[in-house]
C-alpha positions in Angstrom: 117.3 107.0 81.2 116.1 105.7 84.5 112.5 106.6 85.7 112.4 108.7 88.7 109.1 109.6 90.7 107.3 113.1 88.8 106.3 116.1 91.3 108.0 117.0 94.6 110.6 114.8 96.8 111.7 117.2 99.1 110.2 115.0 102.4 110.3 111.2 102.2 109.2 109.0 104.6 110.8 105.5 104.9 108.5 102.8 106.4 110.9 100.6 108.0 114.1 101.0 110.0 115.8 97.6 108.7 118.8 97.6 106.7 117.0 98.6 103.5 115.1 101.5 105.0 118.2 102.8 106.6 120.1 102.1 103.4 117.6 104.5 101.7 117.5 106.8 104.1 121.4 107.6 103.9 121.2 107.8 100.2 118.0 110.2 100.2 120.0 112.2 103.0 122.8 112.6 101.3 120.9 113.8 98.3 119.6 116.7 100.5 116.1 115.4 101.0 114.0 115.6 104.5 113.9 111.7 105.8 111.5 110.7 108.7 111.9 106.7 109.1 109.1 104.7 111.1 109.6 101.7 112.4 107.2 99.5 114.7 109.2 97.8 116.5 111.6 99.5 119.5 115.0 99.0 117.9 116.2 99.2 114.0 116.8 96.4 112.1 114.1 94.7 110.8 115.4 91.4 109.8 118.3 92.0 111.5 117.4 92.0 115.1 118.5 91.6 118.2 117.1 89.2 121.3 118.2 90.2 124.9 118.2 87.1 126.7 119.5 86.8 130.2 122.9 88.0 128.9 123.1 86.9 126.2 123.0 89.2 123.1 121.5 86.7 120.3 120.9 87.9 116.6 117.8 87.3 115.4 118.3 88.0 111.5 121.5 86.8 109.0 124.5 86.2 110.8 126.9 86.5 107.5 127.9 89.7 106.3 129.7 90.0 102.9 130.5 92.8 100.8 131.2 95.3 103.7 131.8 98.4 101.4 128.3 98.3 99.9 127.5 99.2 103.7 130.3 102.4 104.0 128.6 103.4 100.4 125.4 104.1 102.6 127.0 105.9 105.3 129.4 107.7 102.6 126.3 109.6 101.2 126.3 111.1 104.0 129.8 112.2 104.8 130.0 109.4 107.2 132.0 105.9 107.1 130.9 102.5 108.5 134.8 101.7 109.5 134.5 104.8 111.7 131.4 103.2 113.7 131.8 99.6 114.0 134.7 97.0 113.9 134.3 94.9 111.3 136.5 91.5 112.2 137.5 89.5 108.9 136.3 85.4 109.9 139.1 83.1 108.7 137.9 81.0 107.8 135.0 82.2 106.3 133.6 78.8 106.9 133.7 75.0 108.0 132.1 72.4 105.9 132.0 69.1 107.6 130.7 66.3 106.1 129.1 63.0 107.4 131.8 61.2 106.6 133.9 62.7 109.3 135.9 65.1 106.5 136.0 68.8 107.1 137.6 71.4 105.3 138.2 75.3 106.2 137.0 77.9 103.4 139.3 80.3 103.4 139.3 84.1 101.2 142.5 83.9 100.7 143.8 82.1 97.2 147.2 80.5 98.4 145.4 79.5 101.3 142.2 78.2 100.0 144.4 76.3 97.2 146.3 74.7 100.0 143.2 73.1 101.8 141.7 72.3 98.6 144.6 70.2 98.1 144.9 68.5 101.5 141.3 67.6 101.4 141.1 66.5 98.1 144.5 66.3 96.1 146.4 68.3 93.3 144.1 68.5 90.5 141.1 69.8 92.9 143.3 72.8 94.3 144.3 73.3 90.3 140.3 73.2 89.5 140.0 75.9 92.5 142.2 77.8 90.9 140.2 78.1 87.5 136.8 78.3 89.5 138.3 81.1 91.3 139.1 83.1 88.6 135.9 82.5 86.9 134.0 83.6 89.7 135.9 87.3 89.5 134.8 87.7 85.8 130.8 86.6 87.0 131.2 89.4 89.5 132.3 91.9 87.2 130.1 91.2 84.8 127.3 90.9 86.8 127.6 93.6 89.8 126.7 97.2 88.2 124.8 96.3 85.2 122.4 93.4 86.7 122.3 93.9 90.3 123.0 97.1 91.3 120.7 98.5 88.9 117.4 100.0 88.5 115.2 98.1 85.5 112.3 99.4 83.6 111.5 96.6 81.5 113.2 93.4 80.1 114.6 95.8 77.5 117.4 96.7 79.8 118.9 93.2 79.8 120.4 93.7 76.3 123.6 94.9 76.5 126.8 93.6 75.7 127.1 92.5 79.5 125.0 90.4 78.8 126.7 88.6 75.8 129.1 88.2 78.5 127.3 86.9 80.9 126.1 84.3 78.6 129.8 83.4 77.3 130.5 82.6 80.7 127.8 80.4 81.2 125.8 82.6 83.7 122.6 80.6 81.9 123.3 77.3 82.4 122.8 75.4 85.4 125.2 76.3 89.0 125.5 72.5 90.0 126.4 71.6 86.4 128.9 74.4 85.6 130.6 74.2 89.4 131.4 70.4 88.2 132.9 71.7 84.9 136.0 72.9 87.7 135.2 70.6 90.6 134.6 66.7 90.4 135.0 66.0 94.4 131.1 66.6 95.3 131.7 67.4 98.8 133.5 70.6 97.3 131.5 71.3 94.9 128.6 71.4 97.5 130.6 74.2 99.4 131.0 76.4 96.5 126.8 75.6 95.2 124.8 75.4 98.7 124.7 79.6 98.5 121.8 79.1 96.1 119.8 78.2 99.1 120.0 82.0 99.4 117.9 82.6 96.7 115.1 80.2 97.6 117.1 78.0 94.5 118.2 74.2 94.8 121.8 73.9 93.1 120.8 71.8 90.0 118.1 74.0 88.8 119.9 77.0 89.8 120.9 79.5 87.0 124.9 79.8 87.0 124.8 83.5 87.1 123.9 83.0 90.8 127.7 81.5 91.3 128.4 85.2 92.6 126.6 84.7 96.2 129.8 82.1 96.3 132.1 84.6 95.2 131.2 87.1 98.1 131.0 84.1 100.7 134.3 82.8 99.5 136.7 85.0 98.0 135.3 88.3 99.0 135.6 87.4 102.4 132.9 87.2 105.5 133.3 89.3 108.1 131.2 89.8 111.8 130.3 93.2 113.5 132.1 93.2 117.0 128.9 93.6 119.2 126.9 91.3 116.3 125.3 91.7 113.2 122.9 94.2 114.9 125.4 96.5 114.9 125.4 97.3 111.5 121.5 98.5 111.5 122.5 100.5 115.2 125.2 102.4 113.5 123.3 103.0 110.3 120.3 104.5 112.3 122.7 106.8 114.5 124.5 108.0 111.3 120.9 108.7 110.0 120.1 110.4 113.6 123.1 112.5 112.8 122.4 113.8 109.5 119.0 114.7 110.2 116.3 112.2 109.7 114.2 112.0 112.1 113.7 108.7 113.6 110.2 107.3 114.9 110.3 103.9 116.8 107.4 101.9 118.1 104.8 103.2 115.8 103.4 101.1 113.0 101.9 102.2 109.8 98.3 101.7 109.3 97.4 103.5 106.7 98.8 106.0 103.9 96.6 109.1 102.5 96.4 109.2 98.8 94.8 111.8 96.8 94.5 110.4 93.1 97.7 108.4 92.9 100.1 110.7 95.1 100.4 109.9 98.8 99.5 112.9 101.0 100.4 111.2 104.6 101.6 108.2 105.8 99.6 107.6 109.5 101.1 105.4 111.7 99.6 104.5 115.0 100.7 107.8 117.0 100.8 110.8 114.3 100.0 111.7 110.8 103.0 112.5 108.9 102.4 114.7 105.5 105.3 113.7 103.2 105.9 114.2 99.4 107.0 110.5 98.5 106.9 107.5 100.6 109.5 104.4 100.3 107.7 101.2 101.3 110.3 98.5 102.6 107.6 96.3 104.3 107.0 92.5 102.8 105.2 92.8 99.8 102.0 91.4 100.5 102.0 94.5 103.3 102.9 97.1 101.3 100.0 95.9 98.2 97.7 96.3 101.2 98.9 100.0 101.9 99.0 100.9 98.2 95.3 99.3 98.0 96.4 97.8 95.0 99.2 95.2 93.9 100.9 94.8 90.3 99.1 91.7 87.9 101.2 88.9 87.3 100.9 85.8 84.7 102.0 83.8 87.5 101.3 84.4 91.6 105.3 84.6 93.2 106.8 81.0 94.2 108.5 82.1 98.1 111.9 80.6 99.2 111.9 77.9 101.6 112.1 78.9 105.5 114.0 77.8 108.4 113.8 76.9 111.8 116.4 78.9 113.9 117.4 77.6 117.7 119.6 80.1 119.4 121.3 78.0 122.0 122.9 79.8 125.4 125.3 77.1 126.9 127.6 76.8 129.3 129.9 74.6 126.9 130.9 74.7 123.6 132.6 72.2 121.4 136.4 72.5 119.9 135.6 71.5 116.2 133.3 74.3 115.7 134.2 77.8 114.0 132.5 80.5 113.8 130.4 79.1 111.0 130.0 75.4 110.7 128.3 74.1 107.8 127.2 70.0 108.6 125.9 68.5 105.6 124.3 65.4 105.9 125.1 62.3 103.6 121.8 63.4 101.1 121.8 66.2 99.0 119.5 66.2 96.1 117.0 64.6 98.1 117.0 67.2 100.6 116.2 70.0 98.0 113.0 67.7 96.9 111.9 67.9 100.2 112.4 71.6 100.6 111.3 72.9 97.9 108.6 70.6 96.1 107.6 67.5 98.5 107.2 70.2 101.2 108.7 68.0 103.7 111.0 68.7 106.7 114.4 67.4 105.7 115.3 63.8 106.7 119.0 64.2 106.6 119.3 67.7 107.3 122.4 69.9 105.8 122.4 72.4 109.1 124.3 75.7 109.4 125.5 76.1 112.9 127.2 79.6 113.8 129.1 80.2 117.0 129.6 84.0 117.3 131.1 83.6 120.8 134.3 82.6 118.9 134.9 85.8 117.8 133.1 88.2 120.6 133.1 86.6 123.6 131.1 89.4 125.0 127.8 88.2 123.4 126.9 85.9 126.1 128.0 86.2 130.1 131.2 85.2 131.3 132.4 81.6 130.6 129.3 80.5 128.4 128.6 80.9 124.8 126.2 81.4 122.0 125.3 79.1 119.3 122.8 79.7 116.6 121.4 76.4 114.4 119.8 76.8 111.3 117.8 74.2 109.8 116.2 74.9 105.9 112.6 73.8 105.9 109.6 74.2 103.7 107.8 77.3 104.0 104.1 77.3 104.8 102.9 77.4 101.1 104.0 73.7 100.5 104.4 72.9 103.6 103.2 72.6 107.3 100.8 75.7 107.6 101.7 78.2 110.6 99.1 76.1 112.8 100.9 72.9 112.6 103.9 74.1 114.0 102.6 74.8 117.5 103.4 71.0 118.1 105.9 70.6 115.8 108.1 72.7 117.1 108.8 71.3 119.8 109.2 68.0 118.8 111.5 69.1 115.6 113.8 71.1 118.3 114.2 67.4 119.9 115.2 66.0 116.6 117.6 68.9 115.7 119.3 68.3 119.2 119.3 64.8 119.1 121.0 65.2 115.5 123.8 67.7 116.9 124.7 65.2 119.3 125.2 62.2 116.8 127.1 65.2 114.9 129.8 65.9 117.7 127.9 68.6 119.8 127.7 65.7 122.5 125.5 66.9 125.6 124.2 69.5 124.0 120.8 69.5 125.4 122.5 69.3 128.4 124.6 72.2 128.3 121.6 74.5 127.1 120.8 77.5 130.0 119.1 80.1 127.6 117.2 78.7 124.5 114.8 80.3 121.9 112.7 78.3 119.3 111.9 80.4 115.6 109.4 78.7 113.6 107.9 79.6 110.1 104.6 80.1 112.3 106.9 83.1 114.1 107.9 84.3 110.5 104.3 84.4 109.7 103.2 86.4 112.3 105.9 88.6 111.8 104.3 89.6 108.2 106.6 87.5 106.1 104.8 85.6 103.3 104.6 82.2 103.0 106.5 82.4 106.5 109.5 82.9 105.2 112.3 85.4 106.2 113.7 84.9 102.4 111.1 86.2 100.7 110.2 85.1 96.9 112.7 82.5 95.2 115.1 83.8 92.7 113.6 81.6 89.8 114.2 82.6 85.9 111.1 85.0 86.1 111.2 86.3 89.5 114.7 87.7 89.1 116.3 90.5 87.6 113.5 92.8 85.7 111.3 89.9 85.9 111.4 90.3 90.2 108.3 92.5 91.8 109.7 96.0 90.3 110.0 98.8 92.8 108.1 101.1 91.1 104.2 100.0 91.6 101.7 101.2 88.5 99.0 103.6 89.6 101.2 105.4 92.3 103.4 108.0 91.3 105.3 108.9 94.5 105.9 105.6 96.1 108.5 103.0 95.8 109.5 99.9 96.7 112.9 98.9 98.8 113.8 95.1 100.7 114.5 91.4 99.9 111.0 91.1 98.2 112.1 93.8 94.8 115.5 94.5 93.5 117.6 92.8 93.3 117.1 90.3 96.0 117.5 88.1 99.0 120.6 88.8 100.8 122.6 91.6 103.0 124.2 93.0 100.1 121.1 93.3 97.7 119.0 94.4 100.2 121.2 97.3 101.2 121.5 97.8 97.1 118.1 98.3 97.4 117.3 101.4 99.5 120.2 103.0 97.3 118.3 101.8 94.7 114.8 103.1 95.8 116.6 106.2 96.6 117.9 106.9 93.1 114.0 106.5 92.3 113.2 109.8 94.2 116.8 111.8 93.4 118.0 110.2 90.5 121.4 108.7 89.7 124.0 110.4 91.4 127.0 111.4 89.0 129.9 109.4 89.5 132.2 111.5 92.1 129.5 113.0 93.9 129.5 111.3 97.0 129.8 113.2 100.0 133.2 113.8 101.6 134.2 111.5 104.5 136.0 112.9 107.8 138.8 111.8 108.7 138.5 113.1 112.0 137.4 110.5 114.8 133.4 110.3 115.4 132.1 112.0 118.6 132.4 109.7 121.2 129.7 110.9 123.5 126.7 108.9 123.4 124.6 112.3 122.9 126.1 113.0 120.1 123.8 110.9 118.7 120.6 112.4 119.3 121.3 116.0 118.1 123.6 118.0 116.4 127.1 118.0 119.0 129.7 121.1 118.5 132.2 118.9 118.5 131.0 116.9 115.1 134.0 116.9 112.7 134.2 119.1 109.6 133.4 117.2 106.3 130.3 114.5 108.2 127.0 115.4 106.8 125.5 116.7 103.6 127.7 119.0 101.8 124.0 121.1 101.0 122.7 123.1 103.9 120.7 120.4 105.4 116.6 120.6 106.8 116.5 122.2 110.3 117.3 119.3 112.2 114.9 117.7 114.8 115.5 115.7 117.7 114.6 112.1 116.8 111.5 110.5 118.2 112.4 108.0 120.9 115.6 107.0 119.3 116.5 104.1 121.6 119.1 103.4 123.8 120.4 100.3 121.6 121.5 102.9 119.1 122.8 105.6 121.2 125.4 103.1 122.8 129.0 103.9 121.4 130.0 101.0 118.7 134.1 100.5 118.8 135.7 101.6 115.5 137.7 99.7 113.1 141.4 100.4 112.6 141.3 99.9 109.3 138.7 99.0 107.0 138.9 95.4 105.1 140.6 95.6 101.6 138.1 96.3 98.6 136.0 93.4 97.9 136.3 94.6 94.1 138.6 91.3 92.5 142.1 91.8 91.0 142.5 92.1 87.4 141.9 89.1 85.7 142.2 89.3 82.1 139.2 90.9 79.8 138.9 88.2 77.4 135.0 87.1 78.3 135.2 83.5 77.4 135.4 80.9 80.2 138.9 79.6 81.6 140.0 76.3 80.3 137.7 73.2 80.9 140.1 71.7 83.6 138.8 68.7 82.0 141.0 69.5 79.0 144.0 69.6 80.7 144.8 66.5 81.6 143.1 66.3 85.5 142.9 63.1 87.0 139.8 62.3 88.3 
């Protein structure tokens, strides 16, 4: 059995309004607890933030979402449904990889499709080799999804079931770069289908393979973009929450929590003192060890991901060949990952990922110009230059980036810039992110799975742990999975077929609606239990009362179709003939 927290839970305070606090939040409020979220900043989100910037509307945090329906599980808890509040517009593709030798290919969800492009980029046996990689990728998920990531672990111990036979017989231990080849031999493709190990702070060749399943919600999953931005997601988790009674405190940062023995008393932030029952800490770790007083012993101090330089580009131009996300490797590869990761250099041929969310909502920027958002992978400050450094390189690494767009096919891009803003590792730093990186600690062998920071912390019994930094990881879909996760901590595991009922009705559409109860809310939205007497949230701002546009219809399942049981890998395509 899972370990929940001993004693009283009835009042929980969240630290944090990003999209693990607000992913707890729902779950705890749907379990009938009281729920007071503080956040320091003005607006939710965290991470996943938003810039106003002379019109334009500029995200600040990831820019990919996958896995949309571990979202509406959050907002189902509470009666409530993410399709309802926000349009969720499938990106097809999903991606563009270009390469430096002028090649390009469209990643596409769909299998026909994908198979297709596989084989006008790189012949018949490559789009047969897709095939087989597809397929594999399904089984990895399967395997993997409820019994090693969304799950709460109490020790090593809970590794050994027969999932994880499975795992193995698929090769989830051996090494991403080496098993992607066993299906792909074109290395330009097997790049597309490997670089998602970036994700986890991991190069490709000393990846485990088990991590193949950040590829299989990039690529066959499907990607899709909030109409309004990625920030839309944390604006209409926070107004659900508003709505089904947590009370919502912005602008006020935590400074210190009351403890008597190891309970928390009272969480005081810079404006009140909040008595609670159990606390959930989704600060970065290093902060939330400072607010415990104490942080866990390990035989070895955490190894962070690398970071990344982000230029968000307002321009009155934009250039044909880019979608909405454009991947532009350079010619290295392996090299590249050297200098990320262990020379703690900046990247001399860098592989750059540059999204254009004006392609899909044109209202993110003012009329006739458009957004464009450039990430570059670098070292973090660890290994490489410290948060000092960057004051001058900055600026001169933002001349390199541009100079490299332009010899890339974003000709007169500097030219064409009106709005601009520079993110820096030193920026992640003072932001509280260790090792100034936004990505937290790298998904190694021992920093993943029951081996990653735990979020349960010894010598505190009413506190627990929720973000990118604990379980299960880096990532929009593992962080939401961990607020549930935190919040099956304080409530336990809800029973399969105890989620609350959804409406079916439309949400209100006045604005107000979202600050306090409204006699119009629909029959079914809330907690099926008679909920806390609600309270009129604390300077809930206008970012998340503005009306989101609903979805028609929600995307399809991201759960794959049947693919047979039988655990053992598909066919070696090398068996069968391929011509490489």
């Amino acid at each position: 059995m899972t370990r929940t927290l001993p004693g009283p839970t009835d009042h929980v305070v969240v630290v944090g309004a990003g999209l693990a606090g607000l992913s707890a939040a729902l779950h705890l409020l749907g379990a009938g607890r009281r729920v007071t979220v503080v956040e320091r900043d003005e607006l939710p989100g965290g991470r996943a933030g938003r810039l106003d910037l002379a019109g334009y509307r500029i995200d600040t945090g990831p820019t990919v979402l996958t896995m949309p329906d571990l979202a509406d599980e959050a907002f189902a808890a509470v009666g409530d449904s993410l399709y309802e509040r926000v349009e969720l517009i499938p990106l097809d593709p999903a991606y563009r990889a270009c390469f430096a030798d002028g090649s390009s290919i469209d990643v596409h969800t769909e299998a026909d499709a994908m198979a297709a492009e596989v084989e006008r980029f790189a012949g018949a046996a490559e789009a047969a080799g897709y095939r087989q990689l597809r397929t594999w990728l399904q089984r990895l998920y399967r395997v993997q999804m409820r019994r090693f990531i969304d799950t709460n672990f109490d020790s090593p111990l809970g590794l050994l079931t027969t999932d994880l036979a499975r795992l193995a017989a698929l090769g989830g231990f051996s090494s991403l770069d080496a098993r992607i080849g066993r299906f792909l031999s074109d290395e330009r493709l097997r790049r597309v289908f490997s670089f998602q190990s970036l994700y986890a702070g991991v190069p490709p060749a000393r990846a485990l393979a088990a991590y193949a399943v950040i590829a299989y919600m990039d690529t066959v999953a499907g990607v899709y973009f909030p109409r309004g931005g990625m920030h839309a997601l944390p604006r209409a988790m926070a107004a659900a929450a508003a709505e089904a009674g947590a009370d919502l405190r912005f602008g006020q940062r935590v400074t210190r929590l009351e403890q008597s023995g190891e309970r928390i008393t009272a969480v005081v932030t810079s404006a009140d003192r909040i008595p609670c029952d159990a606390v959930v800490l989704t600060t970065d770790l290093p902060a939330a060890y400072e607010l415990l007083g104490h942080r866990p012993r390990r035989p070895l101090g955490l190894r962070h991901s690398p970071s990344a330089v982000v230029l968000h580009l307002g321009t009155d131009r934009t250039w044909p060949h880019l979608s909405h996300h454009t991947i532009s490797f350079g010619a290295a590869w392996h090299g590249t990952f050297h200098e990320l990761t262990r020379a703690g250099r900046l990247m001399s041929d860098p592989s750059l990922l540059v999204t254009r969310p004006t392609t899909t909502d044109p209202g993110l920027a003012p009329p006739g110009r458009h957004l464009h958002y450039i990430l570059a992978p670098c070292p973090n400050t660890d290994i490489g230059p410290d948060p000092a450094a960057w004051s001058e390189l900055g600026p001169r690494y933002r001349d390199e980036l541009l100079r490299e767009l332009d010899r890339r096919g974003l000709d007169g891009v500097e030219a064409a810039i009106k709005e601009e803003c520079l993110i820096t590792p030193a920026d992640w730093h003072a932001q509280g992110h260790a090792a100034g990186t936004p990505f937290s600690a790298a998904h190694t062998l021992t920093q993943t799975g029951p081996f990653r920071p735990r979020n349960l912390v010894r010598g505190t019994q009413n506190a627990v742990l929720a973000g990118c930094g604990t379980t299960p990881g880096v990532g929009v879909p593992t962080v939401l999975l961990s607020g549930k996760l935190a919040a099956a901590r304080v409530t336990g595991v809800p029973r399969r077929g105890t989620s609350r009922p959804r409406s079916s009705a439309a949400r209100p559409p006045a604005p107000a609606s979202l600050l306090a109860p409204s006699a119009s809310r629909p029959a079914g939205r809330g907690p099926t239990t008679s909920p806390p007497a609600r309270r009129t949230p604390h300077t809930l701002p206008a970012a998340v009362r503005e009306p989101l546009a609903p979805a028609p219809n929600p995307p399809a399942a991201a759960e794959p179709p049947e693919v047979p049981a039988n655990p053992v890998e598909p066919t070696d395509p090398k068996t069968e003939g391929r011509t490489r």
